[in-house]
Each structure stands twice: as C-alpha cells, then as structure tokens.
N, C-alpha and C positions, 0 to 999 in steps of 0.2 A: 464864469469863464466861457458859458457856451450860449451869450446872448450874443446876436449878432452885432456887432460896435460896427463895421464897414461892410459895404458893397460896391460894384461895380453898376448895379442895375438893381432896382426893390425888387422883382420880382428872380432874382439871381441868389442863392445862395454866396454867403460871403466868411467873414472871419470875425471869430471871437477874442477873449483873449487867450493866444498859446494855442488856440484850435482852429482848423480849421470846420466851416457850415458846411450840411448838404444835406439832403433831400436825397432817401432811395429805399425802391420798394415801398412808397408812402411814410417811410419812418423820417427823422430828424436825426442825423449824425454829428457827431463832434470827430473830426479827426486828423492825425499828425502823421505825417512819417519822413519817409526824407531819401538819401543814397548816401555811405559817406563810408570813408576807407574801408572797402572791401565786402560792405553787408547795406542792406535794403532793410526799409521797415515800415509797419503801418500800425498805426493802435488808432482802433475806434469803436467810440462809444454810441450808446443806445439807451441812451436815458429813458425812455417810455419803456421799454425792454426790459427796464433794468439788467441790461447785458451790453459785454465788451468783447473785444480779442485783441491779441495781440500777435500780428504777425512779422517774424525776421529770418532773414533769406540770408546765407553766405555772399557777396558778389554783388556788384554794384549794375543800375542800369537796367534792367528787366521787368514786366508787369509781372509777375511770380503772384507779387502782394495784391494786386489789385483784380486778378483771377479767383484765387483764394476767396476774397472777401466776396466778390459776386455769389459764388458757390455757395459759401456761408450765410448771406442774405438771400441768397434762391432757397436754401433748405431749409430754413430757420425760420423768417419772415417771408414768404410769398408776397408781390404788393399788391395792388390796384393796378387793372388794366393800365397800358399807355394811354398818355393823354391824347386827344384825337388832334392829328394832322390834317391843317387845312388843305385843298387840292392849291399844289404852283401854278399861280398867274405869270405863263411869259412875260404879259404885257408888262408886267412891276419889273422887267431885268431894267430897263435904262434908269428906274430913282434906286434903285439897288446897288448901282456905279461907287455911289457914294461911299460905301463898306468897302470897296477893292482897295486894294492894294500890300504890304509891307508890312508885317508887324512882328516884336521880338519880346519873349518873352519879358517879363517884369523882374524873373529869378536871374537873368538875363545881363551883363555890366552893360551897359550904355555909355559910356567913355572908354572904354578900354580901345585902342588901336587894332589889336585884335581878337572879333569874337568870335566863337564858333559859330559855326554854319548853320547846326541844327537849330539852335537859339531862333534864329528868323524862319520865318513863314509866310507863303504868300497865300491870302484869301482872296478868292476868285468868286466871278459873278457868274453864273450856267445861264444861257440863254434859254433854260427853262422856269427864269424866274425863281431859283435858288443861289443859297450864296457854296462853298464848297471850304472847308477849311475841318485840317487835323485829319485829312481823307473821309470827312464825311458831308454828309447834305444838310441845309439847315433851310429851312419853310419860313417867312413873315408869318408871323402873330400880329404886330405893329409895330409903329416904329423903334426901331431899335432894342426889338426881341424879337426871336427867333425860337423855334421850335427843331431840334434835329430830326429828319424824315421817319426816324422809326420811333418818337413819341417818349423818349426817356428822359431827356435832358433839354436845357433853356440855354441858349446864348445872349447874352447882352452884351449894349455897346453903352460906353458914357461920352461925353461931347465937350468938347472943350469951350472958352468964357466967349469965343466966336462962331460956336452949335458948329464945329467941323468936329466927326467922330474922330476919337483918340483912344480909346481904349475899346476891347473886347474880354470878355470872361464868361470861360463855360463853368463858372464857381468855383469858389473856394482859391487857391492853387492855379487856375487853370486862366490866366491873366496875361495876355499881353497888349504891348505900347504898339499905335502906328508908327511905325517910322517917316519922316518925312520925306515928300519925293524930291529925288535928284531934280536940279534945274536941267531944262530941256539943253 
C-alpha cells in the first residue's frame, strides 16, 4: 500500500494505495488525512522509523495537523540539510510563460456551475525568473521541475498528448488542473 502506483512528475512524490507519498526530513512517509464534519486529521507513517502518529483536531479547515507533525518530525527525526537552490536566471522569465496562468485544484468539482473561489489559483511568472504559486517561490531545476526558494520541497508539471503543461503537483495531495484560458 505504500508503493508509489501514481505520480504527477518521477521525481514528485505521488500516491500509493489509500496513502498518500512524501519525502520529509529525508525519511519516506505514507500519509492520509482529510477535513470532514467538524474534525481535521492526519496519520502518518514512518516505516524506516518504524513509527507513526496519529493526529485529530476538533474543527474543520486549519493547518493545526500539519504544524504538529513538522514539530514532531523536527524533534524526532532532524533531516538532511535543504537541497541546494540554483541562483534565478531573469533571463529564463519569457520560456517560463508557459507555467502561468489558472489552475484548480484536482479535490476540486470541475463541472459543478459553481465552485469555490479558493479551489482556483493563479501561478504567476516574477520577472526574476521564478514562477510564484501557494504564496511561495519555486527556482527551475529543469524542465518541468521546480525546486521551492528555501530547498524543502519539488514542484512538477505533467503535459498534456499536445506537450502544453496541464497539470502541477507539490506531492501527494497537493495537485492541481490548468484551467483553460477564456477566449480573447
């Protein structure tokens, strides 16, 4: 259950069965949680650790869980330094276009008439040769991965059967669709 069967990007953690993958503090995680009447939750595992926890919050909506577990993985497991961040090339802002625009989450209804607002998000291109998305900075690695400015985590994009990007994933969970642009 905690082999990866899907990904967004090979080098992107992705989903097993019933878990989701990730990569933190150097370790391999298996983990699930969710929001649902009234209560937050997260359980995840540490198979190399042989250790778990399991954490549940009253109240829906809030990173409570995902505080918690940083805390617990800083105390418990220390990792490996960040991976080293390349220095931003301005000059890569105009083939970096190609990442901008529109996208909605995957947890997200995609036919419903109407969706919430937070569901969409706009990833933006900084004319420092960074892309900008989930209010943070993400660096080229190559194409179509990404390293976030402080060296913790991976972004990838997958492409559609005409190589236009369509999807992005900061792993696991963290998945969404381009939407298509409005006609001019």
């Amino acid at each position: 259950m905690r082999t990866q069967q899907a990904t967004i990007h090979p080098a992107v953690p992705g989903w097993g069965y019933a878990f989701q993958l990730d990569v933190d503090n150097g370790r391999q995680l298996a983990e699930h949680g969710g929001d649902i009447a009234g209560f937050s939750s997260l359980l995840t595992l540490i198979p190399e650790e042989r250790s778990a926890f399991f954490i549940v919050k009253h109240g829906e909506g809030n990173d409570l869980r995902f505080r918690v577990k940083r805390a617990l993985l800083d105390a418990l497991y220390p990792g490996p330094q960040a991976r080293q961040v390349p220095k931003a090339d301005p000059a890569r802002t105009p083939s970096l276009r190609e990442y901008e625009g529109r996208y909605r989450s995957s947890l997200a209804c995609h036919s419903c008439p109407d969706v919430d607002p937070e569901q969409d998000f706009e990833l933006a291109v900084r004319a420092d040769g960074v892309l900008e998305l989930w209010g943070q900075k993400w660096v080229p690695l190559e194409r179509d991965l990404f390293v976030r400015a402080d060296g913790e985590r991976l972004l990838g994009f997958a492409r559609d059967n005409v190589d236009h990007v369509a999807v992005v994933s900061g792993g696991s969970w963290r998945v969404a669709d381009r939407l298509a642009e409005p006609p001019p």
